[in-house]
C-alpha positions as a printed NumPy array, in Angstrom:
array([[  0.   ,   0.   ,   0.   ],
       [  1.456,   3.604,  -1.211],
       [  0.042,   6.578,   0.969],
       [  0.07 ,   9.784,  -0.716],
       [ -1.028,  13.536,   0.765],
       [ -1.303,  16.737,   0.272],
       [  0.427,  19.071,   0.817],
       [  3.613,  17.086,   0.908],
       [  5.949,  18.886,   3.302],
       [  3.439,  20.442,   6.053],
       [ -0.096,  21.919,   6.421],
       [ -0.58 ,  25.343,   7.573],
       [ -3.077,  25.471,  10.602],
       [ -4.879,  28.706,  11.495],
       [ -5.456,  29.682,  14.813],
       [ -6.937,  32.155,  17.698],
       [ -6.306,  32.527,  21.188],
       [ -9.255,  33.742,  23.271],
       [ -9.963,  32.519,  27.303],
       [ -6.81 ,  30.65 ,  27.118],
       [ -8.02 ,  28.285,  24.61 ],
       [ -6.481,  28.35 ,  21.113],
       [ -8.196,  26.114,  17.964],
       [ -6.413,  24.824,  15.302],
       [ -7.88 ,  24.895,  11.897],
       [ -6.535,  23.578,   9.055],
       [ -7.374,  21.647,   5.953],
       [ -5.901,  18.092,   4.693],
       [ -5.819,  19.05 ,   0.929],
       [ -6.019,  15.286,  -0.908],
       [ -5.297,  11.958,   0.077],
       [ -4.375,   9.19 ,  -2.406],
       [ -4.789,   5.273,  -1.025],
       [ -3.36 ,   3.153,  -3.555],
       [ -2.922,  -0.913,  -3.749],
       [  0.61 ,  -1.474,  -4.715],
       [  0.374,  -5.197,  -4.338],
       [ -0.822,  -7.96 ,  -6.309],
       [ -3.347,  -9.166,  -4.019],
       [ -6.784,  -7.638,  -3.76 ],
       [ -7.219,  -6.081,   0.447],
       [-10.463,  -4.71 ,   1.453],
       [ -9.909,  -1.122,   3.005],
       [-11.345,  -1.389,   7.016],
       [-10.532,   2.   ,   8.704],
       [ -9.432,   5.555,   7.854],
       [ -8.484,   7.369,  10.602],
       [ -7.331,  10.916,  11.28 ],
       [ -5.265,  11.546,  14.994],
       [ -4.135,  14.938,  15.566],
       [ -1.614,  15.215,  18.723],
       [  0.686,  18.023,  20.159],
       [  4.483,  16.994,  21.078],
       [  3.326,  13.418,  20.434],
       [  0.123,  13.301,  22.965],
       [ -2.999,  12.175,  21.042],
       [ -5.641,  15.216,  21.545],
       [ -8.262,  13.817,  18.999],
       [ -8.752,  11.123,  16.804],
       [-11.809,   9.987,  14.341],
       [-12.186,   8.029,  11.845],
       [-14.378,   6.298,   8.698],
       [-15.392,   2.996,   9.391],
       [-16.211,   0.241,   6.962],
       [-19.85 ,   1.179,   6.443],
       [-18.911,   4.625,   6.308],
       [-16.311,   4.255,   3.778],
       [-19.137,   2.315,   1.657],
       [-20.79 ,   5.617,   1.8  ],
       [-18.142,   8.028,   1.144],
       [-16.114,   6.163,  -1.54 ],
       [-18.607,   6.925,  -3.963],
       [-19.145,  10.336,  -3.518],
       [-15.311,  11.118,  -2.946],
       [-14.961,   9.902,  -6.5  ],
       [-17.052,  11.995,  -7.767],
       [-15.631,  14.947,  -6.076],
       [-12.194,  14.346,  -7.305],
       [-12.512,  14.113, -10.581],
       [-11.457,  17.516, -11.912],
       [-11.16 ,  17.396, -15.709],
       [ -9.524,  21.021, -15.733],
       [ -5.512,  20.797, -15.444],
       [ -5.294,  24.631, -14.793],
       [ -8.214,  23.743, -11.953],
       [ -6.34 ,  20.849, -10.855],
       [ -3.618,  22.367,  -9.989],
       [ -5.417,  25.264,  -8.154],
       [ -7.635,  23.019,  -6.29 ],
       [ -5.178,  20.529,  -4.91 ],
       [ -1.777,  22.25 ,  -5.967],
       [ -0.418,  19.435,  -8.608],
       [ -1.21 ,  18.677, -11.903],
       [ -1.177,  14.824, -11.317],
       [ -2.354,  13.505,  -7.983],
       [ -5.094,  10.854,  -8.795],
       [ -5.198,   7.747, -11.869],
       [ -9.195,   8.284, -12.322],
       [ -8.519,   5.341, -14.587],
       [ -7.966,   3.078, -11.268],
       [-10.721,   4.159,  -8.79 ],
       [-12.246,   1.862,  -7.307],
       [-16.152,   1.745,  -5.979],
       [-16.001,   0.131,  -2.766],
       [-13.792,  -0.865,   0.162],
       [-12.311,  -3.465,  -1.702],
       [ -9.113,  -2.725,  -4.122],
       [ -7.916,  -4.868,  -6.637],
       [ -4.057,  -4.721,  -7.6  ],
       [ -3.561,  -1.135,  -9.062],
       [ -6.717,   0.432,  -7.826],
       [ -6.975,   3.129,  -5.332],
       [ -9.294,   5.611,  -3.489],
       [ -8.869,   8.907,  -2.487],
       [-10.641,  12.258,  -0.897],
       [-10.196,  15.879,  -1.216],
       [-10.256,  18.702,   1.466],
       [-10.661,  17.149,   4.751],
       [-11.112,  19.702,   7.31 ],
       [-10.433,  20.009,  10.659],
       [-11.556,  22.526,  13.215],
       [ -9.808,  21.527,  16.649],
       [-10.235,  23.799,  20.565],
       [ -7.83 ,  22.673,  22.71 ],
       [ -5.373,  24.574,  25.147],
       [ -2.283,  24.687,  23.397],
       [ -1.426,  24.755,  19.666],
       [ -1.513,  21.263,  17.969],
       [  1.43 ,  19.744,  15.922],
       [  0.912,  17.16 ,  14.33 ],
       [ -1.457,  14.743,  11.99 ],
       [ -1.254,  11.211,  11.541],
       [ -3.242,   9.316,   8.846],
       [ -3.973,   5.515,   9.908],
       [ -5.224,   3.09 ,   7.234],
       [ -6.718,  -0.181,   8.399],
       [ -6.798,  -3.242,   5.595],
       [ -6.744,  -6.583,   5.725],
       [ -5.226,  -8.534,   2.976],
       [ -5.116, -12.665,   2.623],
       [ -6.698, -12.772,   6.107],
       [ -4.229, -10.791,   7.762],
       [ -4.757,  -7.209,   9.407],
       [ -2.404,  -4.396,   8.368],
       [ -2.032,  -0.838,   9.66 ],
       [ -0.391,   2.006,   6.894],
       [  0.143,   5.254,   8.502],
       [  1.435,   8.643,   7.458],
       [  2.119,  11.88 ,   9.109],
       [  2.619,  15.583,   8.225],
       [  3.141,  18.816,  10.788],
       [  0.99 ,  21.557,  11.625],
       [  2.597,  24.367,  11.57 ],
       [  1.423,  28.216,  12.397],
       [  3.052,  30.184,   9.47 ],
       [  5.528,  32.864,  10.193],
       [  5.762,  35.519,   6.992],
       [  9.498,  36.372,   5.857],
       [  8.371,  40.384,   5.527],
       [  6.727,  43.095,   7.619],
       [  3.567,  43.536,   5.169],
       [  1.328,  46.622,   5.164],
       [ -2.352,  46.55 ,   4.048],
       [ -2.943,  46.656,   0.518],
       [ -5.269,  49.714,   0.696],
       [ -6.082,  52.715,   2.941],
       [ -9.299,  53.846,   5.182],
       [-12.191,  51.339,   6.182],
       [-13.022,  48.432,   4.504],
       [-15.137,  45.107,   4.892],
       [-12.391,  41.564,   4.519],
       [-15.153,  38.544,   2.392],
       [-14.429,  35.126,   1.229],
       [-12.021,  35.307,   4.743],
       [-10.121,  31.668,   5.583],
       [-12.733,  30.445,   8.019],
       [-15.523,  30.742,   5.222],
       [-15.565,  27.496,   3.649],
       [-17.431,  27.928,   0.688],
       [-15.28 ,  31.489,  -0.101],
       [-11.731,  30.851,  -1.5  ],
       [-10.17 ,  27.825,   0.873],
       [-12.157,  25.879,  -0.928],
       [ -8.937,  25.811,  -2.967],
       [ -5.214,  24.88 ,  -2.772],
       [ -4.004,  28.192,  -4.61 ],
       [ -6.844,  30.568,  -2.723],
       [ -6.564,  29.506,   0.411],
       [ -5.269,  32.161,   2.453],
       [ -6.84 ,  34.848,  -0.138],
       [ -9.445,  37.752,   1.045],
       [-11.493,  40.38 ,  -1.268],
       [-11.488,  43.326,  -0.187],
       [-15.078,  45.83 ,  -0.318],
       [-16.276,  49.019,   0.921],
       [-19.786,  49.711,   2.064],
       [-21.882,  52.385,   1.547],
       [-22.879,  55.386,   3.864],
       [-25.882,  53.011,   5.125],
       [-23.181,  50.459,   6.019],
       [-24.671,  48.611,   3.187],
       [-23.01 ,  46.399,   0.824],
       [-24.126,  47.944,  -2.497],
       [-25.616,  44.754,  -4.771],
       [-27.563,  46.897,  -8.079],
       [-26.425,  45.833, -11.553],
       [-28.195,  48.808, -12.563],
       [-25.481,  50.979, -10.79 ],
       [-22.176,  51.681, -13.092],
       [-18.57 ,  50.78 , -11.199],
       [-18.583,  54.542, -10.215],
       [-21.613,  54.082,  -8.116],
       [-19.91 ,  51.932,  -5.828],
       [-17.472,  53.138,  -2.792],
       [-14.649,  50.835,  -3.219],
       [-14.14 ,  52.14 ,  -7.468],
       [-11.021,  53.428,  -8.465],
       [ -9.586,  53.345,  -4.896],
       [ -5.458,  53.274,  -4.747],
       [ -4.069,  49.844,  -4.671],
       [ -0.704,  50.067,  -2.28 ],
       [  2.33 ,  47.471,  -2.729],
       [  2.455,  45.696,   0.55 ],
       [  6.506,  45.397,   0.725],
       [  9.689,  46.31 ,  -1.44 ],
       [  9.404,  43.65 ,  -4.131],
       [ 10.018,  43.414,  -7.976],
       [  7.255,  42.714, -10.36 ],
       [  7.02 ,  40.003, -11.687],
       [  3.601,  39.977, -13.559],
       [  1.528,  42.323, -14.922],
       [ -1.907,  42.283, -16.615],
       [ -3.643,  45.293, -17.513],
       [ -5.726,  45.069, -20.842],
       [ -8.685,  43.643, -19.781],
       [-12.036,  46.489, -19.327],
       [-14.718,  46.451, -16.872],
       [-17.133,  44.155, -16.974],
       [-19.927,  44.916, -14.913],
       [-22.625,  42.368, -16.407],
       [-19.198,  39.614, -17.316],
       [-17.646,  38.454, -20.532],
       [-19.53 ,  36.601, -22.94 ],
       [-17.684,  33.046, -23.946],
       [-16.418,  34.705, -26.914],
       [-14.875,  37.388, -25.36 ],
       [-13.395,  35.066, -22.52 ],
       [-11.759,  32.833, -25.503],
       [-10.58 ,  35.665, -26.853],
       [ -8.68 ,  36.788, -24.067],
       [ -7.241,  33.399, -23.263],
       [ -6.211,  32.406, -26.832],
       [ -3.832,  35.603, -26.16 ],
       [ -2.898,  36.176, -22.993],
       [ -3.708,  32.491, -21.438],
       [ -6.094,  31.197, -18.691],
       [ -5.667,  33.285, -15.642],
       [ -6.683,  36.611, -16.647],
       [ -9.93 ,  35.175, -17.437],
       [-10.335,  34.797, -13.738],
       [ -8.18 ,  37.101, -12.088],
       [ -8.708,  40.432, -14.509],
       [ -6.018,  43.032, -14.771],
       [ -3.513,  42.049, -12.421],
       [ -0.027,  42.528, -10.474],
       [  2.424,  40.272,  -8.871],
       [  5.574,  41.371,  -6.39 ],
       [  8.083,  38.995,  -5.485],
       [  9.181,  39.809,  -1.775],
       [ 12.16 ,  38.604,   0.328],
       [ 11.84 ,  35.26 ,   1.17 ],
       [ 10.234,  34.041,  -1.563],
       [  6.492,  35.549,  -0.651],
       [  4.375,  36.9  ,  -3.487],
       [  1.687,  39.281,  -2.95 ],
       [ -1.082,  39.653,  -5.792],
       [ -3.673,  42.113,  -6.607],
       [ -6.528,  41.242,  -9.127],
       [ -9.534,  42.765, -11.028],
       [ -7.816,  46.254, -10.813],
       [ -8.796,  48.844, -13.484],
       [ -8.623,  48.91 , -16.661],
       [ -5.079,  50.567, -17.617],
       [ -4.783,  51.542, -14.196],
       [ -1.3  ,  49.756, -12.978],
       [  1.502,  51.773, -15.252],
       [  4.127,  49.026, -14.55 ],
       [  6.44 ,  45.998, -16.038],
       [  7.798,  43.165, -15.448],
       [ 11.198,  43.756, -13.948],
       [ 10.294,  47.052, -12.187],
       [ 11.084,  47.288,  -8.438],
       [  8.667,  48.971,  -6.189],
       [  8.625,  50.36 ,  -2.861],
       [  6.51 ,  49.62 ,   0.458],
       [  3.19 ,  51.929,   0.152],
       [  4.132,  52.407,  -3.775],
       [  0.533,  52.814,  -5.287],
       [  0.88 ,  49.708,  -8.144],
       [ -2.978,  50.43 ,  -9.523],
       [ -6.603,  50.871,  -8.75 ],
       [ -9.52 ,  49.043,  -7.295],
       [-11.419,  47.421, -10.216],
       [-14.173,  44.818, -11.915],
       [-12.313,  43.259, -14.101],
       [-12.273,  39.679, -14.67 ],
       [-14.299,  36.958, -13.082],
       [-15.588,  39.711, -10.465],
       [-19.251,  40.007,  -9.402],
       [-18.381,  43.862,  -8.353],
       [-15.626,  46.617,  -7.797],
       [-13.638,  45.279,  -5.059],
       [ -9.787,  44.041,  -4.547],
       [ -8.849,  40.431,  -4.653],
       [ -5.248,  39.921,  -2.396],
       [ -3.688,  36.618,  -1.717],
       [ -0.209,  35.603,  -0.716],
       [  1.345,  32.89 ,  -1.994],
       [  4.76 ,  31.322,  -2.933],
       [  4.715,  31.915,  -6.745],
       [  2.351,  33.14 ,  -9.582],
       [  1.452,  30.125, -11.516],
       [ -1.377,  27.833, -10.921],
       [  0.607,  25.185,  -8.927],
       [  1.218,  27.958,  -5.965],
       [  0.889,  27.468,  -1.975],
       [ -1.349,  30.304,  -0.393],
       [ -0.208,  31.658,   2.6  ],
       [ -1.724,  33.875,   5.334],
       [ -0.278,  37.453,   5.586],
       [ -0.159,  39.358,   8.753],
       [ -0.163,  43.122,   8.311],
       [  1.023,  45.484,  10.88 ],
       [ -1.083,  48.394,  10.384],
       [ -4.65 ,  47.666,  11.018],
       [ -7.16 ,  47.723,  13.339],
       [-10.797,  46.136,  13.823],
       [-13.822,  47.981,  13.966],
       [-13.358,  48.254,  17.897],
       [-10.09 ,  50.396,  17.157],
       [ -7.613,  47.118,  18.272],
       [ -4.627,  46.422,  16.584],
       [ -4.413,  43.278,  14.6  ],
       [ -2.886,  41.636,  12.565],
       [ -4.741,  38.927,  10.269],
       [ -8.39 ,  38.771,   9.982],
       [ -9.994,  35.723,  11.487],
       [-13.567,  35.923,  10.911],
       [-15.597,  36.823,   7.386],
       [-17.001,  39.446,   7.098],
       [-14.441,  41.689,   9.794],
       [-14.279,  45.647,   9.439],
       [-10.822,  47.001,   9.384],
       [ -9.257,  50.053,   8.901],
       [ -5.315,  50.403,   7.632],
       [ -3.662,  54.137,   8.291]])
């Protein structure tokens, strides 16, 4: 039997500290089970323990019947005909042979099983280290235990980082929303960025024009010294989205991302951290490739460009700009919550902040 995981070196776990308790939350991004034998062995247990400096703190697990359940529907979930959405989703290219799945507990020589974004939200007292994967089989009458383990680690950024924009603004599509962008490998850490109106509204009207709304045209701020190292800027607003035509247009020319992204800018940082701005506007950024920029350098201008539902700023963090990158959180040293505390990272949806 051949365990396989991602990611492959360690997971990031988020985390908060309030009444001395801390949880750790953190996301197992695919898991590959694979009969390397050549004997059939019927799959009895997968189990998950999560521990800190080797105690056990938690531990669950799918059953027999439950795997009967799940199997199917894991197979379903990932297949992911897309290589650009592969490799977003789950990091790689090539994880799974969707050739070799199999449809029950049982796997014949070659097959395998697998399941994508198992997540795990964990309170407990001190900051946990550590997940092992346990798989229980039995093979020619004989029980057999496979196991695999990765760290948790809290992620420490290589750079002092300032907020990507100025004044008060509402964080969506935060880390602890599920459904927002940690749905995926390359979006994990990622946040849009939105302004509400002088109701404290979020304005929703596709009657309005991108003027209408607060957030429009606001300066876009690099978040450390860096060098460019991608730029996008041709793309115009799109307030009611691209027709298919003009989507293929844009991608026979300037490829798949700026479909989604919109008129864009990458920095590479210190440390190999890249900070990236999307949907800006149209022929707003007035930079290359190459081009060094400063801390607090404006780099372009809140947009709706690209696959963007309204004017606001899509950031993320990550450790390259192509569609195989690792997101990472980004602490920021000048903002405050909507109480007027410092802080640093945002760890609910839908958090006011305000950067000086």
């Amino acid at each position: 039997m051949q365990i396989t995981i991602l990611p492959k070196d360690y997971i990031i776990t988020m985390t908060d500290f309030t009444l001395d308790t801390y949880y750790s939350d953190f996301i197992l991004r695919a898991l590959r089970v694979q009969n390397t034998s050549n004997e059939p062995m019927e799959i009895e247990e997968i189990s998950f323990t999560v521990k800190k400096s080797g105690q056990v703190i938690k531990k669950y697990s799918y059953d027999s019947e439950l795997l009967k359940f799940w199997i199917p529907r894991w197979n379903k979930k990932i297949q992911i005909s897309d290589d650009h959405q592969r490799a977003a989703l789950i990091g790689t290219r090539e994880f799974w042979d969707y050739n070799s799945l199999a449809e029950c507990t049982i796997l014949k020589p070659g097959e395998e099983i697998g399941l994508r974004n198992e997540y795990f939200h964990i309170v407990f007292n001190e900051l946990l280290d550590e997940l092992l994967i346990r798989i229980k089989y039995s093979q020619d009458g004989i029980e057999c235990i496979e196991s695999k383990k990765i760290d948790l680690v809290k992620y420490e950024n290589k750079n002092k980082y300032i907020f990507p924009v100025k004044g008060t603004w509402q964080v969506q599509g935060n880390f602890d929303c599920l459904v927002g962008h940690r749905w995926r490998h390359a979006d994990e850490f990622a946040f849009d960025l939105i302004k509400l109106d002088g109701d404290n509204r979020l304005l929703v009207d596709e009657s309005r024009k991108e003027e209408d709304y607060p957030c429009y045209g606001e300066e876009v701020y690099a978040i450390a010294d860096g060098v460019v190292v991608q730029v996008y800027e041709e793309m115009k607003e799109c307030t009611f989205g691209m027709s298919p035509e003009e989507e293929k247009k844009i991608e026979d020319i300037h490829g798949y991302w700026p479909v989604i992204t919109g008129n864009i800018v990458a920095i590479k940082h210190e440390g190999g951290e890249y900070s990236q701005y999307d949907h800006l506007v149209y022929h707003s950024v007035n930079l290359n490739v190459g081009d060094k920029v400063k801390q607090g350098q404006v780099i372009g201008r809140v947009g709706n460009t690209g696959m963007s539902g309204g004017p606001h700023l899509h950031f993320e963090l990550t450790s390259g700009f192509d569609d195989e990158a690792r997101s990472f959180p980004c602490f920021f040293t000048n903002i405050k919550n909507q109480f007027g505390n410092p802080i640093d990272i945002t760890t609910e949806e839908y958090t006011i902040v305000n950067a000086e």
